[in-house]
N, C-alpha and C positions, 0 to 999 in steps of 0.2 A: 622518203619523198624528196623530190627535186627542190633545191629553195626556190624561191620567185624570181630573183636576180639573175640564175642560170636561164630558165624557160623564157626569162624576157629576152633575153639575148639571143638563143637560138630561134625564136619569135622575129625577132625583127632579120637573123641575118635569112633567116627561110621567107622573112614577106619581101625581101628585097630583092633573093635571087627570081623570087615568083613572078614580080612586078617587070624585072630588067628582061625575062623571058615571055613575057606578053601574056603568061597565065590569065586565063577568066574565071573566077572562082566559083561563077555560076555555070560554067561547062560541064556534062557530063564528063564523069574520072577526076573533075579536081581534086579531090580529097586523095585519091590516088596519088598524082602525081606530088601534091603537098607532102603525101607523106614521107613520099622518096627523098623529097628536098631533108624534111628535117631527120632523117638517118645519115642521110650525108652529112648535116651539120653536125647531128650527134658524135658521127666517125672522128670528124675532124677537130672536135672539142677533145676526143679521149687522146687523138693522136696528140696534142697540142698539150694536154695535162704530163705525158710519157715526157716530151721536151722541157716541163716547169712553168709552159705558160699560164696554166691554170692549177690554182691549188687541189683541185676536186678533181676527178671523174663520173661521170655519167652513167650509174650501172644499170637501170632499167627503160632501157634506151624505145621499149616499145610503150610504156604509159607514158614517158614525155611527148613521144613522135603525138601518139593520140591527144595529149591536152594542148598541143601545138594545133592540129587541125581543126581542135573543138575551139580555141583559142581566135585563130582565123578564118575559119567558113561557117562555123554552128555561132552555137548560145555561149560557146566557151565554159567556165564553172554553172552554168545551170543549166547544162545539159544533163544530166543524172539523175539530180532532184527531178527536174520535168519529166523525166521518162520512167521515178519510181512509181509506182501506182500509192505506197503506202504515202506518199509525201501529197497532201492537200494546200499548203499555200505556203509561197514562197515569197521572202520579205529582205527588201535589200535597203540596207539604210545608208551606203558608202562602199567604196570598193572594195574593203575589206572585210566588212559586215554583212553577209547573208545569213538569214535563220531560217529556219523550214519550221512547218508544223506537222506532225505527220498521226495518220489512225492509230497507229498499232507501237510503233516504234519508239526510241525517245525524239523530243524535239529539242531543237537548239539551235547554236551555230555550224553550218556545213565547213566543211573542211578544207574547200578550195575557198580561191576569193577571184576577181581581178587585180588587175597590174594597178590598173588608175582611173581617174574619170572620165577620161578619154575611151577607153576599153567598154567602160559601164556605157557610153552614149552610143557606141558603136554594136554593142551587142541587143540594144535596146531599141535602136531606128533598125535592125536586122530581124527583132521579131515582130512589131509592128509592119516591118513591110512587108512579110509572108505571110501576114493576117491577112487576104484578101478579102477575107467578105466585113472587113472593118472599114476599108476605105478611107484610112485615117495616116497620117504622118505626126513624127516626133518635132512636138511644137511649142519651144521654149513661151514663146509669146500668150499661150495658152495657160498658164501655170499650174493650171492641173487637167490633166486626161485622161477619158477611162476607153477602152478599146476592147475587143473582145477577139479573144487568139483563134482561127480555124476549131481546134479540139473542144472550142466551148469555154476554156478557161476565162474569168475577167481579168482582167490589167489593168491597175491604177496607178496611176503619175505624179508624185509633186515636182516640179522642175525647180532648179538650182536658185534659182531667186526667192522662192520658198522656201525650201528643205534647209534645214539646219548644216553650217557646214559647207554649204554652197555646193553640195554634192545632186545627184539626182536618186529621188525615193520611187522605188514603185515593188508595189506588190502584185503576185501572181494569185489567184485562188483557184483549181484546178476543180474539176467536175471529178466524181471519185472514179472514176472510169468503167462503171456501173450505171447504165440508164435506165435510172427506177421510172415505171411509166405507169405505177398504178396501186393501189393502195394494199394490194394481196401480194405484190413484192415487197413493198415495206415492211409487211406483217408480217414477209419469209424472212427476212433480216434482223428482226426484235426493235422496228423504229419504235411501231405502236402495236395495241393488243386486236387481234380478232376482233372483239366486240368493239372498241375505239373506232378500228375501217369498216364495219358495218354501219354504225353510226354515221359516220361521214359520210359514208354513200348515201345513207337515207336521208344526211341532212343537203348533200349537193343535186339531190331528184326533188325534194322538197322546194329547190330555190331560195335554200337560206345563204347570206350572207358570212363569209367569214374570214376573219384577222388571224393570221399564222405570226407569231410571235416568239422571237429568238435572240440569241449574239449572234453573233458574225458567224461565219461557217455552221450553222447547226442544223442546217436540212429547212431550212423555211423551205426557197424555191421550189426544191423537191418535193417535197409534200404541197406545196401548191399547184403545179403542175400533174399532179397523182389525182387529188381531188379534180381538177377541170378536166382530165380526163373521162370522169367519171356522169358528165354532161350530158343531156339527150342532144344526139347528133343533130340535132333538126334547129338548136339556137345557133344564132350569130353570138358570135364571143368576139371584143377589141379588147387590145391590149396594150399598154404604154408603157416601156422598159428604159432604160438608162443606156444598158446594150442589150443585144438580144441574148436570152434566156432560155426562155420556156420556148417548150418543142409541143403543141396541145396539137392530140392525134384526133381534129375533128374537121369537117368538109370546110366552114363558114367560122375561119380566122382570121381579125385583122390587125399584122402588128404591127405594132411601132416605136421607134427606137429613136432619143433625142441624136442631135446633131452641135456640135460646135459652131460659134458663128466664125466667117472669115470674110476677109476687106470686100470680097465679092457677096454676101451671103449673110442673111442675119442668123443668127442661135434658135434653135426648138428646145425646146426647155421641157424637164418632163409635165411640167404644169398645165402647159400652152397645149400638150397633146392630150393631157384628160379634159381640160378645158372643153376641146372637142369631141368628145364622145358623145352625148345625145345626140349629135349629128349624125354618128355614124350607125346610126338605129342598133346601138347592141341591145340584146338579150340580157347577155354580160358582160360586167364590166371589169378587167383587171387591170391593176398596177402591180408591177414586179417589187417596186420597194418603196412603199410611204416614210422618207426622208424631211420634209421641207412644206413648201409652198403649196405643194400638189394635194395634199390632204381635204383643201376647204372645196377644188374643185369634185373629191372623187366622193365624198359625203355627200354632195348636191345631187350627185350623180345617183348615187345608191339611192341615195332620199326622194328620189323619183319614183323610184318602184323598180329597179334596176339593180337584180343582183350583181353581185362585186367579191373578189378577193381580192388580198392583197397580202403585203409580208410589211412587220414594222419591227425594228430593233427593240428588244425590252428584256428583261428579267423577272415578270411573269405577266399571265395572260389580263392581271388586274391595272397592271404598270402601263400594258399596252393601251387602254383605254385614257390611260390620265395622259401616255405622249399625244396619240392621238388629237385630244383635246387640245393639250400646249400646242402643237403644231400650229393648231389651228388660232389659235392666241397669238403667236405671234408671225399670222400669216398679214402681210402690209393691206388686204384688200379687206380685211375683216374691220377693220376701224373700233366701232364702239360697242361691237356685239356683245350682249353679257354672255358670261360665261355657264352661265344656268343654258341659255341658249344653245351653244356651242353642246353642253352636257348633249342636251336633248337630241341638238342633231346625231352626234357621234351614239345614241341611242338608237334611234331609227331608225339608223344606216348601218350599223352592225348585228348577229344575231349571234352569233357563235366565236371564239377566243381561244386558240389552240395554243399552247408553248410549246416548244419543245428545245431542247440540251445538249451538249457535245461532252459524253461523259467519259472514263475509259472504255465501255465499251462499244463506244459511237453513239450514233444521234437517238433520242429517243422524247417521247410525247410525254410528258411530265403533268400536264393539267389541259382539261379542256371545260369550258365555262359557258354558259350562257350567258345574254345581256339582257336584262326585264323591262319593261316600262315600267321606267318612276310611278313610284305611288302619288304623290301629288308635284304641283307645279314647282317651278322656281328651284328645284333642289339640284346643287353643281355633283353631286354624287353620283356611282354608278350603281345601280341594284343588280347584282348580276348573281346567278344560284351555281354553283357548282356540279356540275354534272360524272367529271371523271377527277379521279386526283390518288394520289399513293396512300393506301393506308402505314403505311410506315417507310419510311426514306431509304432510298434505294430499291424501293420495291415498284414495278409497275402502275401503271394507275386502273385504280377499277372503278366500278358501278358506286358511286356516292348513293346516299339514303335521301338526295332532295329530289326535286321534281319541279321541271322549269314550267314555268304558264305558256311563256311565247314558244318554246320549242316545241313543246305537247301538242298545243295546239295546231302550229304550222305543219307538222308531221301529220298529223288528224288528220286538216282541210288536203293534202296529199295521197291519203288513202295508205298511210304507216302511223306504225306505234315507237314509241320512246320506249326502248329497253326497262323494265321495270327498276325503280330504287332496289337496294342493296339495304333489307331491313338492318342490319349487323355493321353496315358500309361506314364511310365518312361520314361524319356529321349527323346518322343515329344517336338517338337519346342515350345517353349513358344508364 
């Protein structure tokens, strides 16, 4: 492999003769003609090495010419990871620090880097400005920005006043390059079981509500998206994302995606836009990711009578109820609400609690929970009955031996039945 110090050089003497030649790097052929440039550099480095000006020679003079044009017209060093499919999110902490995460592979740090910071800012206002339908620029004064790339991918930003090092941070996380759009794909991939997606089906005709609960990268969206699929085409469905996301194949969608404020323009906040949603007469209601602030509005919302999904970061489907609730605890507009309260709303407003994990061998639905009405008043606890869960680890989740009040029920008054308990299942008498 070429060292860095060589590639910069021919780097710079190939963007200078590009520059002194009036090259437009946005023209049809440039990369053509760039590449010409840097074989001639290449030539004239080996020629130059023959006379002692240079201690080295160049001998793989056609993967330089290539990281020279990826260098100056692409993504430069993340162009590879981006275009593997096995590589799901891509994290740069400095210019010499990329890591990949990948499905199948090992994960780690990638093998190329940038030159510098200057490299890292230039390859990063380059893919932000081929994001066309982000309509966003690279904006120090912002100090953090999320953007969403043409291919669906998310983009997050700490900028250098931030980021440790005074460097700029941002992460890629890729869509797997598979558009699961429904829960009998999922179930061809081993997310979840047959009976789990039937389930789900019955419970999203039913109009139960429900919390998809994950880490980072583990198929929340996607299985939220798969579910609202599975909608009678005849609701309105609104929906309020950070950036656009979900793709829901139904007539009567309406989404919406925050915005940064600028000296012209005040900020939308994902808040301010579930805020708004009774307005917009949904059916249903979704947020892409209960983060922050937005929780105390989209419980009001559900707690109308307004089905709702949504996806929240957690470690299992019981954890997700207790963020939930803190969200909502230390949302500024909540003041002196007890917490028993808070309990109750986050009760009424949810029905259903799915996890799911990023295992070796990819995503999969680990427990799925119901949420009950407390048995008496005042209690800050969740009563929730287990419906799916693994009977031994690592094993899929099957049919538990409980049996929920609220889900039975809601299915009933729907004209469906709850899978029967698993007399042998989870949570059977020993």
């Amino acid at each position: 492999m070429t060292d860095p110090a060589t590639l910069a050089e021919i780097e710079r003497s190939v963007s200078e003769r590009a520059r002194h030649s009036g090259l437009d790097p946005r023209a049809p052929g440039a990369d053509r003609a760039v590449t010409g440039l840097a074989h001639e550099e290449i030539r004239r480095w080996n020629l130059d090495f023959k006379s002692g000006v240079h201690s080295h020679a160049i001998d793989d003079a056609d993967a330089l010419a290539d990281r020279v044009v990826r260098n100056l017209l692409g993504y430069g060093p993340l162009e590879a990871p981006l275009a593997d499919a096995d590589v799901w999110e891509l994290m740069v902490n400095a210019p010499h620090e990329i890591f990949v995460k990948r499905h199948h592979g090992p994960s780690g740090q990638h093998d190329e880097s940038f030159h510098d910071d200057e490299h890292v800012r230039r390859t990063l206002t380059r893919i932000i400005d081929d994001a066309t339908a982000s309509h966003r620029k690279l904006d120090p004064s912002e100090g953090l920005q999320d953007a969403q790339l043409d291919n669906g991918a998310r983009l997050h930003i700490v900028h250098p006043d931030i980021g440790r090092g005074g460097h700029l941070i941002f992460n890629i996380r890729k869509f797997t390059g598979i558009a699961f759009s429904s829960l009998s794909e999922l179930t061809a991939v081993g997310t979840l079981t047959g009976e789990i997606a039937g389930f789900l089906r019955s419970a999203v005709r039913a109009r139960l509500s429900i919390l998809i609960a994950g880490a980072p990268g583990s198929g929340k969206t996607t299985l939220l998206g798969c579910c609202a699929a599975e909608l009678d085409p005849r609701l309105r469905v609104v929906t309020a994302e950070e950036v656009f996301e979900l793709d829901i194949p139904l007539p009567n969608v309406a989404g919406m995606q925050t915005r940064p404020g600028r000296t012209e323009r005040a900020p939308v906040d994902l808040r301010r836009l579930v805020a708004g949603f009774l307005r917009m007469a949904p059916d249903v209601a979704i947020v892409g990711e209960v983060r922050d602030r937005e929780a105390v509005p989209l419980l009001l919302t559900l707690s109308s009578g307004v089905t709702g999904y949504a996806t929240i970061h957690a470690g299992s489907a019981r954890q997700a109820l207790g963020r939930l609730r803190l969200m909502c605890q230390l949302a500024p507009d909540v003041g002196e609400m007890p917490a028993a309260a808070i309990s109750q709303l986050v009760t009424e407003s949810i029905d259903i609690v799915v996890h799911l994990w990023r295992g070796p061998a990819g995503v999969e639905v680990t427990e799925v929970v119901a949420v009950e009405e407390p048995e008496g008043d005042g209690s800050i606890s969740f009563d929730t009955t287990p419906l799916y869960a693994p009977a031994r680890r690592g094993q899929p989740p099957e049919r538990t031996a409980h049996v929920s009040r609220r889900v039975t029920s809601r299915l009933a008054a729907a004209g469906m039945e709850m899978p029967p308990p698993c007399e042998g299942g989870v949570g059977a008498p020993a």
